[in-house]
MDAnalysis code that builds the backbone (N, CA, C; Angstrom):
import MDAnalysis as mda
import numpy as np

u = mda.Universe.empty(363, n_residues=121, atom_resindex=np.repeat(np.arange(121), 3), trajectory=True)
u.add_TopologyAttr("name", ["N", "CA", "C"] * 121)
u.add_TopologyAttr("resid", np.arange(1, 122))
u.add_TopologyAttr("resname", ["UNK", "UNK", "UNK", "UNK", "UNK", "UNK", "UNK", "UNK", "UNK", "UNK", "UNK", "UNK", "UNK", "UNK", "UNK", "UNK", "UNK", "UNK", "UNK", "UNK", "UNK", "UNK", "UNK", "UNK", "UNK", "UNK", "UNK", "UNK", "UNK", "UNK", "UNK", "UNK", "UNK", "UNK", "UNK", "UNK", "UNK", "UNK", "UNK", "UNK", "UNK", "UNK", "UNK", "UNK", "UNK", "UNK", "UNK", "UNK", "UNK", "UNK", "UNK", "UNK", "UNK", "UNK", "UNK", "UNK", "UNK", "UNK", "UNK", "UNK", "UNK", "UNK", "UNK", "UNK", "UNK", "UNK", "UNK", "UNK", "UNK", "UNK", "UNK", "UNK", "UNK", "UNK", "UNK", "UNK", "UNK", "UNK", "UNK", "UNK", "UNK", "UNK", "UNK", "UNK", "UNK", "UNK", "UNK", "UNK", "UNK", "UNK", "UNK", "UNK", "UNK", "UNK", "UNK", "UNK", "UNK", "UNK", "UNK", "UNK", "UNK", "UNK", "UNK", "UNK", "UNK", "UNK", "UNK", "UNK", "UNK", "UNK", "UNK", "UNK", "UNK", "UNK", "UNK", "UNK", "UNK", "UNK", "UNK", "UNK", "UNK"])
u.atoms.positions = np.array([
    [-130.961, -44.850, -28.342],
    [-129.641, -45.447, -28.538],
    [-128.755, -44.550, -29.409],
    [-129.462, -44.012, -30.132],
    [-128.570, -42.814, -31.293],
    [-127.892, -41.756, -30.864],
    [-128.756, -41.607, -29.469],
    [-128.288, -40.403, -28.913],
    [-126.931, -40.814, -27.427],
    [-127.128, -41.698, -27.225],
    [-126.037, -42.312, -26.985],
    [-124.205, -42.400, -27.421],
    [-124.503, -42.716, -28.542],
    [-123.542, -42.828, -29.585],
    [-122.948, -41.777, -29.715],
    [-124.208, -40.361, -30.094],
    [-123.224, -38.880, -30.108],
    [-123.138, -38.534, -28.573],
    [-123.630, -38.620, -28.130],
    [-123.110, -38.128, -26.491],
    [-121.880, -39.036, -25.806],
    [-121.638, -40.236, -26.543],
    [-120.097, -41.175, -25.953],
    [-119.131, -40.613, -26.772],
    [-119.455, -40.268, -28.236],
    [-118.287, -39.510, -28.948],
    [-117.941, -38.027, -28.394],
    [-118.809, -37.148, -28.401],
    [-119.162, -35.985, -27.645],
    [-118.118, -35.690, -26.824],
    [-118.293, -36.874, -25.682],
    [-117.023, -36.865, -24.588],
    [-115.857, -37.347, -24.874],
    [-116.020, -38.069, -25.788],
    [-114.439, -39.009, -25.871],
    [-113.773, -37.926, -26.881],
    [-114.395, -37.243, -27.606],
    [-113.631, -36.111, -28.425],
    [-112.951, -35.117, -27.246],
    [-114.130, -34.719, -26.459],
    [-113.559, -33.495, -25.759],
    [-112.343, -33.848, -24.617],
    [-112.788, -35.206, -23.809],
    [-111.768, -35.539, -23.151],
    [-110.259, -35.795, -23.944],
    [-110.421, -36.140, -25.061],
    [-109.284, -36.388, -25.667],
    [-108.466, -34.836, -26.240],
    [-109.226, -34.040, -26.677],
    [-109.141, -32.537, -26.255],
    [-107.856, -32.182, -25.593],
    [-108.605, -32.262, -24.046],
    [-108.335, -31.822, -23.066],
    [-107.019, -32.563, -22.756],
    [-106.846, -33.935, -22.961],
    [-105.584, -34.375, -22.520],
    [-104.648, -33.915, -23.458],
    [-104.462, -33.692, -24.854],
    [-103.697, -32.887, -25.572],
    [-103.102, -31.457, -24.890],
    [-103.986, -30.574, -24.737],
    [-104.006, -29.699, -24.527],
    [-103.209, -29.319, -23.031],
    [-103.401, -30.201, -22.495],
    [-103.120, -29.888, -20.867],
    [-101.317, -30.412, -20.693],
    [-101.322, -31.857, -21.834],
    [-99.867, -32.591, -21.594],
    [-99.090, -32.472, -22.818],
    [-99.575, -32.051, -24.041],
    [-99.035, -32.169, -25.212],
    [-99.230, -31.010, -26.133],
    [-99.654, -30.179, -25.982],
    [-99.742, -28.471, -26.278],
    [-98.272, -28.096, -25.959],
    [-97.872, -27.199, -26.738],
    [-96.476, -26.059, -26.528],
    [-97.014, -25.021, -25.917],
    [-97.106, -24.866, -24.589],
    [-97.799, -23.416, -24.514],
    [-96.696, -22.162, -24.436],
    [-95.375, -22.430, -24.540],
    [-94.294, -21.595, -24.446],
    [-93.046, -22.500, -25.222],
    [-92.525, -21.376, -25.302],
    [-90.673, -22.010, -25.832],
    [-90.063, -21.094, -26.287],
    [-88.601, -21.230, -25.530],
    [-87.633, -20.420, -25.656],
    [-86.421, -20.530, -25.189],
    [-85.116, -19.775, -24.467],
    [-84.023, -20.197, -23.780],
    [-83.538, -19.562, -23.228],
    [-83.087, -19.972, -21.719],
    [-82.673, -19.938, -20.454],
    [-81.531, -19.825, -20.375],
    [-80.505, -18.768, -19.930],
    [-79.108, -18.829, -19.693],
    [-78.444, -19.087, -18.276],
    [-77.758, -19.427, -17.776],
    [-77.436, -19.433, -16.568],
    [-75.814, -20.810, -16.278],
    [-75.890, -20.981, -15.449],
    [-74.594, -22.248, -14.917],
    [-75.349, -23.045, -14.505],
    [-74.911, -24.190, -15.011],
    [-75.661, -25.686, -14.352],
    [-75.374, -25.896, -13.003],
    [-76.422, -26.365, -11.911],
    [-75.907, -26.325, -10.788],
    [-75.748, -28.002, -10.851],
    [-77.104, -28.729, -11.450],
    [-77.015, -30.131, -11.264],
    [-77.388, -30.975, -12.712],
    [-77.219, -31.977, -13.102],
    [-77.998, -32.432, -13.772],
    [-78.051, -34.309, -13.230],
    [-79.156, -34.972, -13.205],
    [-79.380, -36.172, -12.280],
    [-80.538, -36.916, -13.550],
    [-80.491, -38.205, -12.783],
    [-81.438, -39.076, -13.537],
    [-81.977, -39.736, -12.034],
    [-83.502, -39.698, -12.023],
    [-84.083, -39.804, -10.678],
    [-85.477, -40.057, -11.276],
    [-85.997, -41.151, -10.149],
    [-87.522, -41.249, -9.966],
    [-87.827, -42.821, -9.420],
    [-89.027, -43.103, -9.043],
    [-89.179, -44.322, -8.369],
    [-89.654, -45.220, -9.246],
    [-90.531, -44.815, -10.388],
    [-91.125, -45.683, -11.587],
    [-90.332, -45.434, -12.633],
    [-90.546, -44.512, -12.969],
    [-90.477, -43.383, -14.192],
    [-89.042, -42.896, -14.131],
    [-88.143, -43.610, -14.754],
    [-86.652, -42.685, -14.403],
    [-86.440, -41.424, -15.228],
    [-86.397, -40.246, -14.920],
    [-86.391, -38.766, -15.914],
    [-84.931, -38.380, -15.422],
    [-84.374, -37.364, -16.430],
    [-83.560, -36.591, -16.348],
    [-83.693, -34.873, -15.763],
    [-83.330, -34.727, -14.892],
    [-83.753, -33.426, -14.228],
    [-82.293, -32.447, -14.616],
    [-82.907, -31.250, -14.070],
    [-81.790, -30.336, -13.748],
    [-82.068, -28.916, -13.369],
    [-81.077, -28.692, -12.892],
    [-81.136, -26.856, -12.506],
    [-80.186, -25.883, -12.921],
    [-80.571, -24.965, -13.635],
    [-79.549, -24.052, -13.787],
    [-79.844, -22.493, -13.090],
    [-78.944, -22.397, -12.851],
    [-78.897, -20.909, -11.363],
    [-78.579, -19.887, -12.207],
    [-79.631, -18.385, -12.738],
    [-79.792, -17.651, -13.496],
    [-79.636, -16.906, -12.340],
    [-78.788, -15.066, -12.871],
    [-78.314, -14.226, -12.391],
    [-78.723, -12.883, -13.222],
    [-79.134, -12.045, -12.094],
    [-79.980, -10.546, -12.397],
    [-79.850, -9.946, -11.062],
    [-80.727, -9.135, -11.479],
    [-80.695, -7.747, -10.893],
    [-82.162, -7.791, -10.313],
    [-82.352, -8.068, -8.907],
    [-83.741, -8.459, -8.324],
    [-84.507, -7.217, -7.732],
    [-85.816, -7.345, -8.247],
    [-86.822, -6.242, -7.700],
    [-86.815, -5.688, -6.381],
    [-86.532, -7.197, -5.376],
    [-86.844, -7.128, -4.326],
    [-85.438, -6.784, -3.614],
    [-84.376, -6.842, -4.019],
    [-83.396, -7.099, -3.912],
    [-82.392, -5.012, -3.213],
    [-82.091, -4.978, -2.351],
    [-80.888, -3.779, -2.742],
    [-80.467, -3.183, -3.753],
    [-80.695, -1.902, -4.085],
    [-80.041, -1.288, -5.270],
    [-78.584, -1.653, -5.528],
    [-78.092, -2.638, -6.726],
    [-77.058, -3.149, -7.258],
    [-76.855, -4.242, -6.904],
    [-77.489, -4.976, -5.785],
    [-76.861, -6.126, -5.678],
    [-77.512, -7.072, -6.566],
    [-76.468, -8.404, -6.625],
    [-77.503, -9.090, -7.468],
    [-78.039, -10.316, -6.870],
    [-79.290, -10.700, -7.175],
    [-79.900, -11.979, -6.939],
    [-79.874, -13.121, -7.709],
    [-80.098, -14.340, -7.317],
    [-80.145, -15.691, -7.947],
    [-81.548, -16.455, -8.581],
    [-81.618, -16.829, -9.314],
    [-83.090, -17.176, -10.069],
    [-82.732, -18.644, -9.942],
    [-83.733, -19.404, -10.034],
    [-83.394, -20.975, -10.265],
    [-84.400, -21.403, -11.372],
    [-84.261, -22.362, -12.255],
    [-84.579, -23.114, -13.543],
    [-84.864, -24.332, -13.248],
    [-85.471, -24.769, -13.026],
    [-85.460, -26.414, -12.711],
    [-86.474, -26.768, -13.943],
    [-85.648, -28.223, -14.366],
    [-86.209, -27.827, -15.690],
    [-86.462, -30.225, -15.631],
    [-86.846, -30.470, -16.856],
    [-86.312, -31.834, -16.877],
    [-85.714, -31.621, -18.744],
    [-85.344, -33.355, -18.515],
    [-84.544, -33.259, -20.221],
    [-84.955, -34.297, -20.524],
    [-85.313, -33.747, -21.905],
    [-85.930, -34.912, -22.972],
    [-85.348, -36.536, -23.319],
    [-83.758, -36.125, -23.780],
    [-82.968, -36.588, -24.431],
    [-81.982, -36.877, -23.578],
    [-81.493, -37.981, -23.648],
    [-80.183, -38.433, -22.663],
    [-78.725, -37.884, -23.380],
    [-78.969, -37.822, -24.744],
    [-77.344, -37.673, -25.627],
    [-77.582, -35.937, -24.603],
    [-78.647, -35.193, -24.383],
    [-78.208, -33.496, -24.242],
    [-78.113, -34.175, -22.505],
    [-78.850, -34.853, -21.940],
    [-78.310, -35.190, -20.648],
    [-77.208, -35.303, -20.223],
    [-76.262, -35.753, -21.164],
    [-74.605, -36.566, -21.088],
    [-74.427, -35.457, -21.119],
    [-74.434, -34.358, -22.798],
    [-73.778, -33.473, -22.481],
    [-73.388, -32.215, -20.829],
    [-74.441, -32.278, -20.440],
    [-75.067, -31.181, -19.365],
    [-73.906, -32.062, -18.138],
    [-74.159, -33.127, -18.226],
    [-73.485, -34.126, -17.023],
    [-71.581, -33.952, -16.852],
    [-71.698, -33.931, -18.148],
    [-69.930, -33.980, -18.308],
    [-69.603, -32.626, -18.267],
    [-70.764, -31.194, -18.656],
    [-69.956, -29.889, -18.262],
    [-70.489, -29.293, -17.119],
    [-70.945, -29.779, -16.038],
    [-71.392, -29.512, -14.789],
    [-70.876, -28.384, -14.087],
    [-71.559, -26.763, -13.939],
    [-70.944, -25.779, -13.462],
    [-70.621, -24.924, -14.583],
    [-70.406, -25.043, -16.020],
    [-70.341, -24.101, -16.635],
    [-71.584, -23.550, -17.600],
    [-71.344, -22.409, -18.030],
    [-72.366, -21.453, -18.578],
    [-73.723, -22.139, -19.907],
    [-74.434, -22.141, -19.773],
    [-75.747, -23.033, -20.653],
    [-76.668, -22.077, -21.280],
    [-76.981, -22.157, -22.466],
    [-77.902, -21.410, -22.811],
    [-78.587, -22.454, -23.271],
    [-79.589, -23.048, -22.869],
    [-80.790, -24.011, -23.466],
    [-82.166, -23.854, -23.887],
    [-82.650, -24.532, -24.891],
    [-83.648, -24.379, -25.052],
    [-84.589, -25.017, -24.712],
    [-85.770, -25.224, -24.294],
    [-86.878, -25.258, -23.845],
    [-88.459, -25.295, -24.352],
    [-89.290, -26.101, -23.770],
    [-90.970, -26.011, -24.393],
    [-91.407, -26.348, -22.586],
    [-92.699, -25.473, -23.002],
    [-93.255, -25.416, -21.967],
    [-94.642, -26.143, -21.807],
    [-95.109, -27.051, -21.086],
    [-96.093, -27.362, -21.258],
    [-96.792, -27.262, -20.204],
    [-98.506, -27.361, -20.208],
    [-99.624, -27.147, -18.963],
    [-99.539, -27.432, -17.778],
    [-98.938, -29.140, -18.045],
    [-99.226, -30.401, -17.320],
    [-98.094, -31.120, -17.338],
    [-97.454, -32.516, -16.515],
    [-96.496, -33.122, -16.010],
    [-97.042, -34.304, -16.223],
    [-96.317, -35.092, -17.542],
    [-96.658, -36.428, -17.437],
    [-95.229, -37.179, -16.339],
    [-95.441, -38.415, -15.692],
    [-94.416, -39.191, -15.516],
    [-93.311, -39.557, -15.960],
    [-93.697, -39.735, -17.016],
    [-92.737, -40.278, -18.022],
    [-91.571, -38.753, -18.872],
    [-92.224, -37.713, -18.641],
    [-91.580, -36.960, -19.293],
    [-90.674, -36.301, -18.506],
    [-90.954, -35.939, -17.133],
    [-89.957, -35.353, -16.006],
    [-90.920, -34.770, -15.208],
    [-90.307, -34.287, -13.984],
    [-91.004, -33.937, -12.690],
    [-91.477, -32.453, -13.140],
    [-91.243, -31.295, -13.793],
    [-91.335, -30.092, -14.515],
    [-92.317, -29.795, -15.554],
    [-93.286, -28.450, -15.678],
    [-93.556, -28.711, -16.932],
    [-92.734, -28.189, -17.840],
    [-91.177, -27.772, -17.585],
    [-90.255, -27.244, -18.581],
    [-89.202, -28.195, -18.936],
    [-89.093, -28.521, -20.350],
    [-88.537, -29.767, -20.665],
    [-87.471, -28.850, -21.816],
    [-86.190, -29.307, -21.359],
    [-84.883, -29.019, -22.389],
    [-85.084, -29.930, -22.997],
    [-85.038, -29.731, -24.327],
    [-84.809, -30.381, -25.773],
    [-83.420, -30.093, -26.815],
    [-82.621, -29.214, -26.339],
    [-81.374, -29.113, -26.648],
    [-80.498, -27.748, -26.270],
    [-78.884, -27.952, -26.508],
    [-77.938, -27.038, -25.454],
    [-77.784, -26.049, -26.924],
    [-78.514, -24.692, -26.724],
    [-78.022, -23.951, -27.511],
    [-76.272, -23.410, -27.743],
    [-76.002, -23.201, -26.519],
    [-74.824, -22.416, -26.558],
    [-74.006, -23.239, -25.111],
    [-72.374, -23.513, -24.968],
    [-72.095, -23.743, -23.965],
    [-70.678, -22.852, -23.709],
    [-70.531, -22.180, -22.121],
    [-69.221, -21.890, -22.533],
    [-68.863, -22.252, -21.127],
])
């Protein structure tokens, strides 16, 4: 029976671990520049805040000089930075960002979640 006890903790430590790690770990963070193409509130249970912003470079694959389009699809934490993003739709964003493993429901369809608008012009 003793050995029980450490082998149910055993797992319930490591599984609990693992769900940290996979949904609640920072495994990145930083910020994204580009023009908002959309920002929406969508889902069938779980209502999240999504969005995309359309980043511009100079592509590998791309013709010497021309330029290519990157896309960001990201979700958002916070509804007050949601509003903001909503009401300047189409202009320039520099946001910041955390990156995580895994995609809970509740947090957005992405594992890249905006947490606030660094810069707007």
């Amino acid at each position: 029976m003793k050995y029980f006890w450490i082998i149910l903790v055993a797992v319930l430590l490591f599984i609990s671990g693992f769900v940290y790690y996979k949904y609640y770990f920072v495994f990145g963070e930083g910020v994204k520049s580009g023009v908002l193409n959309y920002a929406v509130k969508k889902g069938n249970i779980f209502k999240t805040y999504e969005g995309k912003l359309i980043q511009q470079g100079f592509g590998a694959n791309s013709k010497t000089g021309s330029l290519t389009s990157y896309e960001f699809e990201f979700s958002i934490e916070d509804e007050v930075v949601f509003k903001q993003l909503e009401e300047n739709n189409g202009k320039t964003f520099d946001l910041h960002y955390k990156e995580y493993h895994g995609v809970l429901p509740w947090r957005g369809n992405t594992t890249y979640v905006v947490d606030k608008v660094v810069n707007m012009k």
